[in-house]
C-alpha positions in Angstrom: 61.1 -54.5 -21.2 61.8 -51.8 -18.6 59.5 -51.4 -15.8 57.5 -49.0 -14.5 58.7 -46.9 -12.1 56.1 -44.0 -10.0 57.9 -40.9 -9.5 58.0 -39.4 -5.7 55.6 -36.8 -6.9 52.9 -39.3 -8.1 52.7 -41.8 -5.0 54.0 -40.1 -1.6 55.6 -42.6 0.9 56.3 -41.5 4.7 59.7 -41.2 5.8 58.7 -44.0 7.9 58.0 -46.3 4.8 54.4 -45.7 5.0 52.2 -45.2 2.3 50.9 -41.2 2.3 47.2 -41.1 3.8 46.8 -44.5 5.0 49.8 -44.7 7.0 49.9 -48.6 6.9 53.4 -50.4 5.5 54.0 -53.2 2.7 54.3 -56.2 5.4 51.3 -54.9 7.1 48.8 -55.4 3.9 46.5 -59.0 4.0 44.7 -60.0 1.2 41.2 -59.7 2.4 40.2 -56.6 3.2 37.4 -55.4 5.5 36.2 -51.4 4.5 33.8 -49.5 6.8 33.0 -45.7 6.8 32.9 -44.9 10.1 36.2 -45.2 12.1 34.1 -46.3 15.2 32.8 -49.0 13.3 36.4 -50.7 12.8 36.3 -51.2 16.6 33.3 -53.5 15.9 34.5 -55.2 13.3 37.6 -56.2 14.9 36.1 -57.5 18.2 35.1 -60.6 15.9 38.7 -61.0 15.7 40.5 -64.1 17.0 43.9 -62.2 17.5 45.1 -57.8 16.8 48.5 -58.1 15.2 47.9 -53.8 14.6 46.8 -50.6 15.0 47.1 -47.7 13.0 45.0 -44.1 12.6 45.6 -41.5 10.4 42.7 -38.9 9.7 39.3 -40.7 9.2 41.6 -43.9 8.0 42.0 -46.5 10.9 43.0 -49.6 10.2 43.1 -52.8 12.7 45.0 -56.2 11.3 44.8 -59.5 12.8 43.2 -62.9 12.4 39.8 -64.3 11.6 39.3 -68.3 11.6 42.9 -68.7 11.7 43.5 -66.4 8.4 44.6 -63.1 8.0 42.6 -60.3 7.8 42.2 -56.3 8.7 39.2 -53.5 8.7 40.0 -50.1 7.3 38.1 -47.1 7.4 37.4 -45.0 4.5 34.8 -42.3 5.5 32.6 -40.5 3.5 32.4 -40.2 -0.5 33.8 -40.9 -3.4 37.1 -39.0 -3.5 38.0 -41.1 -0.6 37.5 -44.7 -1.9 40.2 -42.7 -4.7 42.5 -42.9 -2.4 41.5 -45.4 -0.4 41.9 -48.4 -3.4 45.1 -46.7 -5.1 46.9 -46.8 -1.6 46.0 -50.4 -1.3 46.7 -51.5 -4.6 50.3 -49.5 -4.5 51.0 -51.6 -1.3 50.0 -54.9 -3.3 52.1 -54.2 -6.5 54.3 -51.6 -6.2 57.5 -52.2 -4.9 58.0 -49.3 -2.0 62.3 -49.6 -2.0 62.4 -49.3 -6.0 59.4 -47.7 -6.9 58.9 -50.4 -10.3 55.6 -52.1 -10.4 55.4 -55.4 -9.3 56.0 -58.4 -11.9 53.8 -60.6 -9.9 50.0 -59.3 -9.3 48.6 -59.6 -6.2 44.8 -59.5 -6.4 43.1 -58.7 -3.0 39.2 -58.8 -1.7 37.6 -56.0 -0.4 34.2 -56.1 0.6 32.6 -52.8 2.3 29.8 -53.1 4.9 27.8 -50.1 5.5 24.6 -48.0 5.5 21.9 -47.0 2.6 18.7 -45.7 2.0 16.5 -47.7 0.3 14.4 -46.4 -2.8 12.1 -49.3 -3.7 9.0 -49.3 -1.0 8.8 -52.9 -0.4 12.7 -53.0 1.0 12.1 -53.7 4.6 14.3 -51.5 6.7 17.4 -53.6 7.8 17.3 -55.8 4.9 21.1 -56.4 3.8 21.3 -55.3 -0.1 24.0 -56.1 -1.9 25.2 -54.0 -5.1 25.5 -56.1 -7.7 25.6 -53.3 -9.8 26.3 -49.8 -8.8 25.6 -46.4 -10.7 28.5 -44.0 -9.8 26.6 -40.4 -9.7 30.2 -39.1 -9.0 32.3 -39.4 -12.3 36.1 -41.1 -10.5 35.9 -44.2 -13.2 35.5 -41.2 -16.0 38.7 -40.1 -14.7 40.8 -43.3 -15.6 41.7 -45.4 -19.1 39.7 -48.3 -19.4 36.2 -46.8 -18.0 34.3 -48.4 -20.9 35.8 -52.0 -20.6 34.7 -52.3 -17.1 31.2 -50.3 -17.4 27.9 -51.4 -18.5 27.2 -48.8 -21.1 23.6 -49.8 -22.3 22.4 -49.5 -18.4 24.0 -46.5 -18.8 22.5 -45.1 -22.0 19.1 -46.3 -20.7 19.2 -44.7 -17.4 20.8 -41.2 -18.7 17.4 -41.3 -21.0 15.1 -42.4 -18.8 16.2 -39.5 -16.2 16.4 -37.0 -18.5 20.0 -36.3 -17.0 21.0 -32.8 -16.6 24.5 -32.4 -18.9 25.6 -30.1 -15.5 26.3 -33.6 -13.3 28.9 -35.9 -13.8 28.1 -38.7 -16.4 27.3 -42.0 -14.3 28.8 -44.9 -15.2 27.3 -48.4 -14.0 29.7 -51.3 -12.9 29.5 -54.7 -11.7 30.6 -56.4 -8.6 32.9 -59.3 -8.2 30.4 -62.3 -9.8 31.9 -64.9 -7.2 32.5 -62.9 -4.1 28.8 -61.7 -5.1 27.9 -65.3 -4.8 29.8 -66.3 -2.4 28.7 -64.1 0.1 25.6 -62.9 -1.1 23.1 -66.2 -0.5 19.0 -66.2 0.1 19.3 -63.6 3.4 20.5 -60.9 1.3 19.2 -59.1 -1.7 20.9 -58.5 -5.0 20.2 -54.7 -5.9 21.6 -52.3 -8.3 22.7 -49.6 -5.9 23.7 -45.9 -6.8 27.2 -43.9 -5.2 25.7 -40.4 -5.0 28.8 -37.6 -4.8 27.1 -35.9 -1.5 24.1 -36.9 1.1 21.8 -33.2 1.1 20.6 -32.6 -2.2 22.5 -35.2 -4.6 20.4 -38.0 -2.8 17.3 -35.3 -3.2 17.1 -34.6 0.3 15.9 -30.8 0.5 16.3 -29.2 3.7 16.5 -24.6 2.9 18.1 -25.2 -0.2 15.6 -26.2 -3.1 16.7 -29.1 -5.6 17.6 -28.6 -9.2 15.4 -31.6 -10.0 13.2 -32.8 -7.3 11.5 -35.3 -9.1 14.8 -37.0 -9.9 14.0 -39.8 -7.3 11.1 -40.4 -8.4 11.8 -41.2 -11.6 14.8 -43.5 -10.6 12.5 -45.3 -9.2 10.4 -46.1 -12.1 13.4 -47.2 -13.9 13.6 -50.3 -15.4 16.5 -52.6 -17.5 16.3 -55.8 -18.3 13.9 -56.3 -15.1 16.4 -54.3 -13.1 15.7 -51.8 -10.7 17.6 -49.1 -8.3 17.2 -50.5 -5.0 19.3 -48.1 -2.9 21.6 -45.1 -2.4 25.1 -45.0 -0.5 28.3 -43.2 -1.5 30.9 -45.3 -2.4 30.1 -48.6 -3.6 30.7 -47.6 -7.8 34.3 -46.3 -7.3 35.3 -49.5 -5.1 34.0 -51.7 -7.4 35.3 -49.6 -10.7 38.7 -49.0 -9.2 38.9 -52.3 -8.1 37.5 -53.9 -11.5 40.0 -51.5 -13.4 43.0 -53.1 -10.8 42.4 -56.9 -11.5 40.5 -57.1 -7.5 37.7 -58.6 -6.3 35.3 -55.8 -4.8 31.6 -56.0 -3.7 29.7 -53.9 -0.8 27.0 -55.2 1.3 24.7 -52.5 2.8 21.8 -52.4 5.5 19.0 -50.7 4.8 18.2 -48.0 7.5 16.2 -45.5 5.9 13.1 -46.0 2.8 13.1 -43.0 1.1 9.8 -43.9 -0.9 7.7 -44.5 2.6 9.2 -41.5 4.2 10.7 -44.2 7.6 13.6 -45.0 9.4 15.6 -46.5 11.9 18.1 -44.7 13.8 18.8 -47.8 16.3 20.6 -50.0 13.6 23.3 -51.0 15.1 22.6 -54.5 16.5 21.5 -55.7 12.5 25.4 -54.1 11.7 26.6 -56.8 14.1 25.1 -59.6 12.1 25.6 -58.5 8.9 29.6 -58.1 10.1 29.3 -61.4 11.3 27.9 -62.9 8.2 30.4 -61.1 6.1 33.2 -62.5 8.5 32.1 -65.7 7.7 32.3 -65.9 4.1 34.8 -63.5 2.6 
């Protein structure tokens, strides 16, 4: 059988080996993975550490390797949205399973674990703010997975069908498609201090999350009625922006992907806390501890 080989045009590697956007080399890749927005926020992560073995920045992706409890480990930054995780995960898995000096895909599959620790918005009233919510399952509102063969295998498509209906969903948005998290990294790090909440990856933060500032909303009811949603005693607990296409991406690549977010703003009760950071510390911590 002959391999598989990626043509210069569809993955880009640096003259310096590197892969295009992330920068980071073959050699340099650990199997569990650390994934923050906020480049300032991989400082933090990494001061956990026991030991730096690198540094690398290019554009909003900085990435610090080293050692945690005596194993291998590094924090990357993704920033904001969809379109980046897109990059974000194929870069990864192209370092795991694509050979960069031939360009053939690798015989051997290497399966990594990503877990991304960031920030949401809650839109159940009774989620306390800096409750740590994890998406078990997470409703993509930006349409990557559609983009890719095997959408359907990996999504939940009566969750799907049920919340499309229930929404009334305007055929002008990108189709959402609903996907799990890892079931054991779920339960491995996910125990009784966190929740387990079906979270939604909205494609921008102003008016796709129904925030209306001069511009009015197409649908301003829309989170109002996501919040009356119900399947099979499940509920929307929270919005963020890239938790769907990790764990869809990831599903679609043979990973393990989940992501873990505090809650710093309710949505339904109108609060939140701007002075989160401490609560970040501890959920990093916890995270540290058990991927």
């Amino acid at each position: 059988m002959n391999k598989k080989i990626i043509p210069p045009s569809e993955l880009i590697i640096n003259p310096d080996g590197t892969v295009f956007h992330l920068h980071l080399l073959p050699e340099q890749l650990t199997d569990r993975i650390i994934l923050v927005g906020d480049p300032g926020r991989v400082d933090m992560v990494a001061s956990f550490f026991d030991t730096r073995t690198f540094e690398v920045q290019s554009r909003e992706f900085r990435t610090i390797g080293g050692t945690y409890a005596g194993k291998p480990i590094m924090c990357l930054s993704h920033g904001i949205g969809p379109d980046n995780i897109d990059i974000v995960i194929n870069e990864l898995d192209a370092l795991a399973n694509i050979d960069f000096k031939t360009r053939e895909v690798k015989d051997n599959h290497r399966q990594l674990t990503m877990v991304r620790i960031g920030t949401s918005g809650a839109l159940q009233p009774e989620l306390v703010l800096g409750t740590p919510v994890i998406a078990e399952k997470s409703i993509g509102f930006d349409g990557v997975l559609n983009y890719y063969a095997g959408r359907n295998e990996v999504a939940d498509l009566e969750f799907e069908k049920a919340f499309c209906e229930h929404t009334a969903w305007n055929p002008l948005w990108a189709k959402p498609y609903v996907v799990d998290a890892d079931p054991e990294l779920v339960e491995r790090i996910g125990r009784d201090d966190m929740v387990r909440g079906n979270t939604i990856s909205a494609v921008g933060f102003y008016g796709p999350q129904g925030r209306e500032l001069r511009l009015p909303l197409a649908n301003p009811t829309l989170n109002r009625s996501i919040e009356e949603f119900r399947f099979n005693g499940r509920k929307v607990t929270n919005y963020e922006m890239e938790s769907a296409p990790l764990q869809g991406l990831g599903k679609l690549m043979g990973h393990k992907a989940m992501t873990v977010c505090s809650i710093i703003a309710n949505r339904m009760n109108n609060d939140s806390n701007p002075n989160y950071k401490n609560g970040i510390k501890d959920l990093i911590a916890t995270v540290l501890d058990r991927i």
